[in-house]
N, C-alpha and C positions, 0 to 999 in steps of 0.2 A: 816315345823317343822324341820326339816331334817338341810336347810338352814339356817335356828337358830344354831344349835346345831355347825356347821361348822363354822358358822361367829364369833359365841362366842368365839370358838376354835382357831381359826388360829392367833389370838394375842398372845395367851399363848405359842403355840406350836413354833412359830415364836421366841420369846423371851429365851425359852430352847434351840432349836438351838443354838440361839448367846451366848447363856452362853458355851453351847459344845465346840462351836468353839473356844471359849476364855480358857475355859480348857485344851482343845489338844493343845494347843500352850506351857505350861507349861511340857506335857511329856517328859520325858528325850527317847532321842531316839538313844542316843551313838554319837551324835554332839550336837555339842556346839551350843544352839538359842538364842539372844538377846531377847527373848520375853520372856524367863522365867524369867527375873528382872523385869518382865511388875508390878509384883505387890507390890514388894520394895516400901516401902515409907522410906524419908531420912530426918529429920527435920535438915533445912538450916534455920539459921538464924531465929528458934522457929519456923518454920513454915512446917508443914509434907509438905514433895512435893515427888512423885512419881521419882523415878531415872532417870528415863529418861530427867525430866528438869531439874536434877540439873550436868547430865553429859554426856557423851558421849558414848555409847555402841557398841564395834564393835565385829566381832569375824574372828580374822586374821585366825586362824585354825580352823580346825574342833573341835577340845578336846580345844580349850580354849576362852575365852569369857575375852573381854578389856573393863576395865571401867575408862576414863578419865574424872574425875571432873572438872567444867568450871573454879572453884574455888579450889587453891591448901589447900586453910583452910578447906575443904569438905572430905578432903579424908577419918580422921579417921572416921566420921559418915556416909560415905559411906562402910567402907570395916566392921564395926559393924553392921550396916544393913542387909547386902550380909551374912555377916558371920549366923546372928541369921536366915533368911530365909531359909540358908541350914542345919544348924542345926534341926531346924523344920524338914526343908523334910527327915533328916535323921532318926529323930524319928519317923515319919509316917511309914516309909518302916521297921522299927524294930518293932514296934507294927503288 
């Protein structure tokens, strides 16, 4: 019975982890992580794609974070994107 209760369990619990995991990767920690555009979406060419395919993410310093599009027609719907994502965060932390 016991056994049940644990087998049921460990897919659930297993699945919240990986969500945790994927959330800490978003905290701001006083440097700069490319993983916090992990949840960007940019629509290129009508089609939502996550930022990471449609550019290049580096982060030369620690306070800053490079976002080179493969495509130079991408940029303004890349830094609109970036833009409305941190604005969001910024409403979150004022709320």
């Amino acid at each position: 019975m016991v056994q049940d209760l644990v087998t049921g369990a460990k897919p659930k619990m297993e699945a919240a982890l990986a969500h945790f995991v994927e959330e800490l990767k978003t905290v701001r920690t006083g440097r700069a992580n490319a993983a916090m555009l992990d949840t960007v979406m940019v629509v290129s060419y009508g089609v939502p794609s996550p930022l990471r395919q449609v550019a290049t993410i580096m982060v030369p310093e620690a306070t800053q974070i490079l976002v080179q599009p493969f495509d130079p027609s991408q940029i303004q719907a890349s830094v609109d994107e970036i833009n409305g994502k941190l604005d969001e965060a910024v409403g979150k932390l004022q709320s």
